[in-house]
N, C-alpha and C positions, 0 to 999 in steps of 0.2 A: 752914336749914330750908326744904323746898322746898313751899310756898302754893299754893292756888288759889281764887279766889273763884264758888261754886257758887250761881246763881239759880235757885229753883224757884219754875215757873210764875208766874213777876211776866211776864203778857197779859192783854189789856183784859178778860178774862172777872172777871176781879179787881180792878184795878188803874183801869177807866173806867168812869167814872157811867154808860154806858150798857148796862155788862157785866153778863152774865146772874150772877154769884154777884161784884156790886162792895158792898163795906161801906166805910163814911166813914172808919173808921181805918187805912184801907191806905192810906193820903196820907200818915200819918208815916211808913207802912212804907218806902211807895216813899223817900220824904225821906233815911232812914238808907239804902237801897239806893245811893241818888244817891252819898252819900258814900263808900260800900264799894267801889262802882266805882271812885268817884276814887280813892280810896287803891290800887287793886290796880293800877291804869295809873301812876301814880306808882314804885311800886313792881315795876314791869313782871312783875305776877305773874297767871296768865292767867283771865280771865275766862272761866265758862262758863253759858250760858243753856240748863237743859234746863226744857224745856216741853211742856205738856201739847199733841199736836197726832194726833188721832182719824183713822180716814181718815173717809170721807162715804157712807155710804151701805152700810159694812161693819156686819151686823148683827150678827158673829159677838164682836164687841168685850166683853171680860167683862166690862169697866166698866158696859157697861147693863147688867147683873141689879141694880144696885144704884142706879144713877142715870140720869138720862136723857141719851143724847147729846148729848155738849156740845165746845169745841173741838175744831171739827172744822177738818181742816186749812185751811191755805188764807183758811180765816173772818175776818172782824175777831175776833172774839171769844178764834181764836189768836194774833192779832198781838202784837205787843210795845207798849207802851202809848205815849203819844206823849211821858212823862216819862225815857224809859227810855233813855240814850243807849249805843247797841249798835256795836261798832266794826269793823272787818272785818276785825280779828284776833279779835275773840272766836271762843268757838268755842260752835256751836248744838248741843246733843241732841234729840232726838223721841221724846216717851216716850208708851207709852201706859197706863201703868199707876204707880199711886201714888209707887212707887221711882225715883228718876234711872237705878239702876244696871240695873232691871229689865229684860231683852231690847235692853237700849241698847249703844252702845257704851262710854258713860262711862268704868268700870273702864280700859279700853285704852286711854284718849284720855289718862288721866291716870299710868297706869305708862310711858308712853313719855317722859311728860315728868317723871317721876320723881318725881310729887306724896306728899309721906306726909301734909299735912294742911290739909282742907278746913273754910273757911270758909263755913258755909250763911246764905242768906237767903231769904224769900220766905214763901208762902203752900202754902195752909193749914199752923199749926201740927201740929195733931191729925193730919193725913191725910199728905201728900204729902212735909211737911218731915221731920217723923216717923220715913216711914217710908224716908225718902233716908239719914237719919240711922242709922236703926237698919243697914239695908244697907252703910252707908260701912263702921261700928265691926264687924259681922262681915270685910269685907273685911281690912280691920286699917288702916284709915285715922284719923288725929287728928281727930274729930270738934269742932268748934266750931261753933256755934249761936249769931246773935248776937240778943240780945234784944231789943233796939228794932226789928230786921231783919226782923221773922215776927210772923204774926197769922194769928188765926180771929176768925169773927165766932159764934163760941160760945168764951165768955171762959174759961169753966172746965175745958173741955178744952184751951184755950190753955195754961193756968197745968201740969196735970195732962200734959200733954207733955213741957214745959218742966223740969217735977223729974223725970219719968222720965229723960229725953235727959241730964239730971244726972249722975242716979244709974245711968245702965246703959250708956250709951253716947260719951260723952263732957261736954264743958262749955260751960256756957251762958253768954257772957261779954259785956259792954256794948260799945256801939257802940266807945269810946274806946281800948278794948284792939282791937280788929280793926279797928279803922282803923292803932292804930301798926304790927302785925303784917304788914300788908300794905302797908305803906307801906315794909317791908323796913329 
């Protein structure tokens, strides 16, 4: 079975006390991420960080009708968080819209490598994780979602993702099963 470990948006905008949308429970998050990485480099299964990265100064970004500019390239606030050990095989996406696969390259970065099923982690449940998820499972990808891995700091659309992603898109499984999976 051919793996991939899929980080969305784990950057300081999240993940550091100084970060414009950071809540105190993305510390477990990052915690079980820590582990997911170690298991997918153990497991030499490839690690990919897509993250939110805005250009600066481009108004035309659809994401502001709804929020205000935020990870903007370049910024701290896009950077990777200083818990987060990133390696120079990973591989980086830039996204600028809630989906990893959105106008990205993702899709191709992982049919080359022959990926049929992804391991997600990361932030926001409700939003970004969501909707990477929902995206994968139209592609026809093995969606796994691991649940200690992903947080909102609105708890009830946390939970309310979490049984959808269940029930329509794939499965939502504990940190202990996606560590063995990726440990190969």
């Amino acid at each position: 079975m051919s793996v991939a470990l899929i980080l969305v948006d784990v950057i300081n905008q999240f993940f550091d006390p100084r970060g414009e949308n950071y809540h105190p429970s993305y510390e477990e998050v990052l915690q079980a991420i820590q582990e997911l990485i170690q298991a997918a480099r153990q497991g030499k299964r490839p690690v990919i960080h897509a993250r939110e990265w805005h250009r600066p100064g481009h108004i035309q970004d659809f994401e502001w009708r709804k929020l205000s500019p935020h990870a903007l390239a370049g910024s701290f606030q896009a950077e990777f968080p200083a818990g987060l050990p990133v390696a120079e095989e990973d591989l980086i996406v830039h996204k600028r819209r809630y989906s990893a696969f959105f106008a990205t390259d993702l899709d191709l970065l992982l049919r080359e490598r022959r990926i049929e099923t992804l391991v997600l982690a990361g932030v926001k449940t409700h939003v970004c994780v969501r909707a990477t998820a929902q995206d994968a499972f139209a592609l026809g990808y093995e969606v796994l979602v691991v649940r200690e891995a992903v947080g909102s700091n609105h708890l009830h659309l946390h939970a309310a993702s979490l049984e959808d992603i269940e029930r329509y898109m794939g499965r939502v499984v504990d940190l202990k099963e996606a560590v063995r999976l990726l440990q190969g």
